[in-house]
C-alpha positions in Angstrom: 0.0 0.0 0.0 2.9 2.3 0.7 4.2 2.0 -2.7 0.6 2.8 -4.3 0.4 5.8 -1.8 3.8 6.9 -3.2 3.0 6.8 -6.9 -0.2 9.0 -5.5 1.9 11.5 -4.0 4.6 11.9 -7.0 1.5 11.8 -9.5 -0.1 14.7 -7.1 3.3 16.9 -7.0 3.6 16.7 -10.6 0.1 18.1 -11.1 0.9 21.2 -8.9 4.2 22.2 -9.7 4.0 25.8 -8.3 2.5 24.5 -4.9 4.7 21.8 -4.9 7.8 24.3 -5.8 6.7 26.8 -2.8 6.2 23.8 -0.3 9.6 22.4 -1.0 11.3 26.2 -1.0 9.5 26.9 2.6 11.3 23.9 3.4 14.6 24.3 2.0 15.0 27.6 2.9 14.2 26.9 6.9 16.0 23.5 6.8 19.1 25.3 5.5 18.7 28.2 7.8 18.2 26.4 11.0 20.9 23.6 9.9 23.6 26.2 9.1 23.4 27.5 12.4 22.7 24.4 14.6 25.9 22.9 12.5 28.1 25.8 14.0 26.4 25.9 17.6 27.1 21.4 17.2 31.0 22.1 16.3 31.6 24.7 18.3 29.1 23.6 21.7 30.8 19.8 21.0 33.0 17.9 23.6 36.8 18.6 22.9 38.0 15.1 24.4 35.3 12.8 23.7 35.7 9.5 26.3 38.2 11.7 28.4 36.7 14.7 29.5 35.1 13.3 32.2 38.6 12.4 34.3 40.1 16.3 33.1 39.9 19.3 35.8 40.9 22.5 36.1 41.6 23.5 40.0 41.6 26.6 41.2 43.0 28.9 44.1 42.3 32.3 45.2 46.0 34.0 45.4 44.4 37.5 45.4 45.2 39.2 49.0 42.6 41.6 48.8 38.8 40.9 49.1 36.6 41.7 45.5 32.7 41.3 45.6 33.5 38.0 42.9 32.4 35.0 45.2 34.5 33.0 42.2 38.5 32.4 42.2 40.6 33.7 39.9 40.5 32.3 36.8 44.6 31.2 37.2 47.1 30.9 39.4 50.1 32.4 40.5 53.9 30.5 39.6 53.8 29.4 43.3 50.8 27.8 44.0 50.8 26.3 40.1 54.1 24.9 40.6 53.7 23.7 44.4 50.6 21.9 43.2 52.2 20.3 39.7 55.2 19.3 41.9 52.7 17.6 44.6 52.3 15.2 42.0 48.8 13.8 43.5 47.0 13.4 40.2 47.1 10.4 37.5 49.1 13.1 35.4 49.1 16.8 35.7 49.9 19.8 33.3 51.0 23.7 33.3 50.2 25.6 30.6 51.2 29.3 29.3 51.2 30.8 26.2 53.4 33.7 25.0 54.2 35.3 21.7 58.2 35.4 20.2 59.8 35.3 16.8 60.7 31.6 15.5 62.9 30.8 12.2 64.9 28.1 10.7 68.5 28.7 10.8 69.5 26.1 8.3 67.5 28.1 5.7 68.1 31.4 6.6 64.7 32.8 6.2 63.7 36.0 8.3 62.0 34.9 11.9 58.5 35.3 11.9 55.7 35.8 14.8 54.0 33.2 16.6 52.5 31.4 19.3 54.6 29.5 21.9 52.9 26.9 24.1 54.9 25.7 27.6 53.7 22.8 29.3 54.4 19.7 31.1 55.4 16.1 29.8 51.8 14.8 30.5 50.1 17.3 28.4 50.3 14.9 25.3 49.0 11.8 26.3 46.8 13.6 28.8 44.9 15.4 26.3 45.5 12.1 23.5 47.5 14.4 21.3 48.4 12.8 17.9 52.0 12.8 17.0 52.8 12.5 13.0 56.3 12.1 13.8 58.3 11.8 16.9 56.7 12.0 19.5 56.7 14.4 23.3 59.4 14.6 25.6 59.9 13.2 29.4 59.5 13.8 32.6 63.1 14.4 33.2 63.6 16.9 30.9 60.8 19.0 32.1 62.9 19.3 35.0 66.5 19.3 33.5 64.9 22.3 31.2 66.0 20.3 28.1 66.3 22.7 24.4 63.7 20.5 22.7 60.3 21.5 21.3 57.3 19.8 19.8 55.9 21.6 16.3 52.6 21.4 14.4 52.0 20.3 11.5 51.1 23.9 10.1 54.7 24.9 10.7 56.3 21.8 9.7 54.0 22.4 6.3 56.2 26.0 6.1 59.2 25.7 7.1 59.9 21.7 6.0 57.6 20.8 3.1 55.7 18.3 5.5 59.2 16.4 5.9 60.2 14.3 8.9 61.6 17.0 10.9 62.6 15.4 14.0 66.2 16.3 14.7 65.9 19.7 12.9 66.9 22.8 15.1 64.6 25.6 15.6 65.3 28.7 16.6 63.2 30.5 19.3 63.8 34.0 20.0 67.8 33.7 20.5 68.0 30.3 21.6 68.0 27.0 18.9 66.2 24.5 20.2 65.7 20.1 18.7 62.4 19.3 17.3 61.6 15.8 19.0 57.7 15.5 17.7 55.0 17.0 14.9 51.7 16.9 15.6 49.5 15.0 12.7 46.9 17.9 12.1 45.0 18.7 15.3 42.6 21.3 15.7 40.4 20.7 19.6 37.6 22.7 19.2 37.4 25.0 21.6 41.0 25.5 22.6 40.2 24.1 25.9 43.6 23.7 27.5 43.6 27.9 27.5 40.1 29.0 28.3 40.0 31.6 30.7 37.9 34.8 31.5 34.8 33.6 29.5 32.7 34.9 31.9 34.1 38.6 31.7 34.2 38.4 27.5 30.2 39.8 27.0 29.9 36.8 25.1 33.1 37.6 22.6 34.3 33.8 23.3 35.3 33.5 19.9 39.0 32.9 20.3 39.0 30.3 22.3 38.5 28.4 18.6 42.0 29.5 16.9 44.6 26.9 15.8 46.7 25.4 18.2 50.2 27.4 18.7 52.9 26.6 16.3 55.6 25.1 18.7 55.5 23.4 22.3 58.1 23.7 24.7 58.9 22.4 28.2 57.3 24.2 30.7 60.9 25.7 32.5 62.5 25.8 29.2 59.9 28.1 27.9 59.9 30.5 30.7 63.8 31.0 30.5 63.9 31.1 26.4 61.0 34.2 26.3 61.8 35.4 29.7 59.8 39.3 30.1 57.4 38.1 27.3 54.5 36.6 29.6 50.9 38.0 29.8 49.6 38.4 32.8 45.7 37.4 33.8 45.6 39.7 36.5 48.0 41.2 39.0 46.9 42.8 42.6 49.6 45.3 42.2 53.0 46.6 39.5 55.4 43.7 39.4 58.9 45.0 39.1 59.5 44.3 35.7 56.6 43.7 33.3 56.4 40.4 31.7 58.7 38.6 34.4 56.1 37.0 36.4 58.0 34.5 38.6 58.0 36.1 41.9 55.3 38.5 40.5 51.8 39.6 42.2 50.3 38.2 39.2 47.8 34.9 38.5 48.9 33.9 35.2 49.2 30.2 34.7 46.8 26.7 34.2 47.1 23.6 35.6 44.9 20.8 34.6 44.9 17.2 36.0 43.7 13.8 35.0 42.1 11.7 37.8 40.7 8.3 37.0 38.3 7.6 40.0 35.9 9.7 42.1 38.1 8.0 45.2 40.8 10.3 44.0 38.7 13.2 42.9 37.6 13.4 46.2 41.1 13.4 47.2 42.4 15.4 45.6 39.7 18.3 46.2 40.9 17.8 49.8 44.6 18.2 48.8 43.5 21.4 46.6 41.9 22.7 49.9 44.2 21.7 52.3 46.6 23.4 50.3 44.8 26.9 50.4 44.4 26.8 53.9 48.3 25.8 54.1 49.0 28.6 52.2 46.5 31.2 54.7 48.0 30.2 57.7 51.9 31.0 56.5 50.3 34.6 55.4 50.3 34.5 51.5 46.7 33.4 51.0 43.6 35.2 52.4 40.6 33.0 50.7 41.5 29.9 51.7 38.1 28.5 51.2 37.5 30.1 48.0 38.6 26.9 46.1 37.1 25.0 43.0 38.1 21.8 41.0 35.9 21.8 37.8 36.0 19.0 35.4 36.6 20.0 32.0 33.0 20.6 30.5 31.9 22.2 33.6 34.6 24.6 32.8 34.0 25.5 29.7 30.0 26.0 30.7 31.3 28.2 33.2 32.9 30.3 30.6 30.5 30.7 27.8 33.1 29.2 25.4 29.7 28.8 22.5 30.0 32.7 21.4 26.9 34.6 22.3 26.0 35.8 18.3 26.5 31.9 17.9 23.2 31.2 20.1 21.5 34.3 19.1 21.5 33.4 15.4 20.8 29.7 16.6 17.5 30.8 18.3 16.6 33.1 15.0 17.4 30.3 12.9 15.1 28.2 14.6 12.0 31.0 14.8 12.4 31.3 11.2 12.1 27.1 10.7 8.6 27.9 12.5 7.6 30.4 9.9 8.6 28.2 7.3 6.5 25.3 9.2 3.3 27.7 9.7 3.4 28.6 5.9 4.2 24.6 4.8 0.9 24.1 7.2 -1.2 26.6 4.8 0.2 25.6 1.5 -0.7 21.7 2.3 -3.8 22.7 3.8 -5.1 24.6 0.3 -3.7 21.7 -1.7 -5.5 18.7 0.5 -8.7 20.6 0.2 -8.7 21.3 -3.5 -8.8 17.6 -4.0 -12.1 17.3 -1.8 -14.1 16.2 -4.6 -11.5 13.7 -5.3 -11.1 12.3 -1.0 -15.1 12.3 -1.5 -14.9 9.9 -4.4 -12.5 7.4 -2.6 -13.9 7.5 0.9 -17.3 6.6 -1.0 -15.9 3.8 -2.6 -14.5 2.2 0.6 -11.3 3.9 1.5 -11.4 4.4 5.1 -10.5 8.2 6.9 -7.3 6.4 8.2 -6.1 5.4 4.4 -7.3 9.0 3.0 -4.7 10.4 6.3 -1.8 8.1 5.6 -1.9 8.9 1.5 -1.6 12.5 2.3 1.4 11.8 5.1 3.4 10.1 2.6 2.7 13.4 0.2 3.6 15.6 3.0 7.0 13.1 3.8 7.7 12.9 -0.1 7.5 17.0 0.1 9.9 16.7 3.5 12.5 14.4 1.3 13.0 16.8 -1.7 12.9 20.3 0.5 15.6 18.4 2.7 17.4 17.8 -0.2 17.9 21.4 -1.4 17.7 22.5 2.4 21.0 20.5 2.3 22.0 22.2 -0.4 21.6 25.6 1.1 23.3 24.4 4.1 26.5 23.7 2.4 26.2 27.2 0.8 25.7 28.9 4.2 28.7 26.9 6.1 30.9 28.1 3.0 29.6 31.7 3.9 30.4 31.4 6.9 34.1 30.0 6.3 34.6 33.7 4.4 33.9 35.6 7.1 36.7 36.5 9.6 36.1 34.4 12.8 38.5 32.6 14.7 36.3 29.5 14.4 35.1 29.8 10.5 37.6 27.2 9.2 35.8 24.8 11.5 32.5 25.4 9.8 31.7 21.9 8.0 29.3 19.2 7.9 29.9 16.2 9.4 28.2 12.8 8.8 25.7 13.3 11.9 24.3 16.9 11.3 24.3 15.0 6.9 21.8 12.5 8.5 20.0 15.0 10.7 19.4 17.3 7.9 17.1 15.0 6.1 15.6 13.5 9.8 14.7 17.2 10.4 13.1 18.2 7.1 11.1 14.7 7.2 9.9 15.6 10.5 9.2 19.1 9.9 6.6 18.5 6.8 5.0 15.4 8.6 4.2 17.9 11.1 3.5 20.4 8.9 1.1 17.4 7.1 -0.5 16.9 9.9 -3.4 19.0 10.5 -4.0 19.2 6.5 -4.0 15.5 6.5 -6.8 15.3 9.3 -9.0 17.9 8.0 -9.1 16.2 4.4 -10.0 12.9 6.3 -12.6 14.4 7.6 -13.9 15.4 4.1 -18.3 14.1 4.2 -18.3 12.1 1.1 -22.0 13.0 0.4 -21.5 16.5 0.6 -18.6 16.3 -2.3 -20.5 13.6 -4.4 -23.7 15.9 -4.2 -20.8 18.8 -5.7 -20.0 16.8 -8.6 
């Protein structure tokens, strides 16, 4: 029967080919709208370490002497309290990070240094956060602390500077010091940036980089701070430190330290050690919020800063108003086109079909309709992530369909004109038959 319903419906959209066009472009045109925008809310809202992010934190200390009317901790931590708590070693693996801007060339080539993005970190940070090497791979634990010359690159600047090549064993030069490549990362883009999220919450919604590409070369964690030493931003400071930029022994919060812990028995530990630590650190003097302490795991973090940029929602919301437009006039255009075949229900109901066969023939019209709007809605989703890849945001190279929002699409324009079918569909079962055979 569903076949014979199906010939029905192609047979009926042929006869009405301007209805049929507006019902599909209503369609379309909110499918590809709302699509568009859920895509980039979907990339952009997703999890960053799929499997992992559950066993990731971010803990937090108040450093700040003076009392402010935030009930929250700062959003980092000073070099003391980062380092005391890294060297504590009471997580499964534990990472500082910092980011700081120097020049970077090739000696072997010659080529002018060029401006970029240093990160400084720990060992653990690679196979804490699953990061895939193309070559190479991170250092160890010993040369964190021996404050080895070695760096890890991406595969963006081993694109520029080496064709692509394996690069492990070339020398880089950071700043004034030359440094051994030891890894390349295979392409890797964690969407957001997690590992440096920071002040969402202050950003009025401008979240947007928090989605840049990763930074071009990764260095240990001491090594880092001596090779771009006066070249450190700080978060915030509670007073001048001497010398700008050096922020060792500065009044400045400036640093992240994430950990892995692989069983609420240690989490729970662990929060205890975080606290236990702030209240060691009130009773020698340095600390005056000793119970202003937090340990979020990693998606509670990123909630807490509004890392999904607020024009992102907006437009999400919009998008979707505009699908319910599109639904209302889909409603009226299936509504005209059921009725005008009254005459035609009347004849078939008369002859024995009963209301729930006239309601499931003009379901499967309303679903045929559903199939080809989703097909150009597709289509105009694919145009609108390309728009949106031109545009200059931090996260517009991210903009592209993957396999589940290709499957939604068509799930959502199916659903969308079997609702929109719906109330059409019951008024023309309810069609009298007498009434339209007495019309004839």
């Amino acid at each position: 029967m569903f076949g014979y319903y199906l010939d029905l419906a192609f047979r009926s959209l042929a006869r009405n080919r301007v209805l049929t066009s507006l019902m599909v472009l209503a369609i379309a045109v909110g499918i590809g709208a709302s699509m568009t925008t859920l895509t980039v809310t979907h990339l952009l809202s997703g999890d960053p370490l799929p499997g992992r992010s559950q066993h990731i934190y971010y803990p937090q200390v108040d450093a700040i002497p003076k009392n402010t009317d935030d009930k929250e901790p700062v959003d980092k931590l000073d070099y003391q309290s980062a380092v005391d708590m890294w060297r504590a070693h009471r997580a499964d693996r534990q990472a500082l990070v910092v980011e700081s801007q120097l020049k970077l060339s090739d000696p072997a080539s010659g080529t002018p240094p060029v401006m970029s993005m240093m990160l400084s970190t720990t060992a653990d940070f690679f196979p804490m956060f699953d990061v895939p090497f193309q070559y190479g791979g991170g250092w160890s634990a010993q040369e964190d602390e021996s404050r080895a010359r070695v760096a890890v690159i991406t595969d963006d600047l081993n694109q520029k500077l080496f064709a692509g090549a394996n690069s492990v064993g070339r020398t880089l030069r950071l700043r004034n010091t030359d440094v051994r490549i030891v890894g390349v990362l295979k392409p890797w883009r964690p969407s957001p940036q997690f590992y440096t999220v920071a002040g969402g919450r202050f950003s009025n919604g401008d979240t947007a980089d928090f989605y840049g590409k990763p930074q071009d070369v990764i260095t240990p964690f001491f090594t880092g701070l001596e090779i771009n030493d006066g070249s450190f931003w700080q978060f915030t400071c509670w007073s001048l430190p001497e010398r700008m930029g050096h922020l060792q022994n500065a009044p400045c919060v400036w640093l992240s330290l994430w950990v892995q812990i692989d069983s609420p028995a240690k989490v729970a530990d662990y929060r205890r050690f975080v606290a236990d630590y702030a209240a060691q650190q009130k009773a020698m003097g340095r600390f005056t919020h000793a119970g202003n302490t937090r340990m979020r795991s990693l998606m509670e973090w990123l909630d807490f800063n509004g890392v999904v940029p607020a024009d992102v929602r907006l437009q999400t919301w919009l998008s979707f108003a505009f699908l319910a437009i599109c639904l209302f006039n889909t409603v009226g255009l299936l509504l005209a086109k059921f009725l005008r075949r009254s005459g035609e229900i009347g004849v078939r109901r008369a002859l024995g079909a009963s209301r729930a066969a006239v309601f499931a023939q003009c379901m499967v019209e309303s679903g045929v309709i559903g199939l080809v709007g989703g097909l150009f809605g597709l289509l105009l989703t694919l145009l609108g992530l390309w728009l949106i890849r031109q545009q200059p945001v931090a996260y517009a190279d991210l903009a592209r369909l993957d396999v589940p929002m290709f499957l939604l699409t068509f799930l959502a324009s199916l659903v969308v004109s079997l609702l929109a079918g719906v109330l059409p569909a019951y008024r023309a079962c309810r069609v009298a038959p007498a009434w339209q055979l007495k019309t004839l």
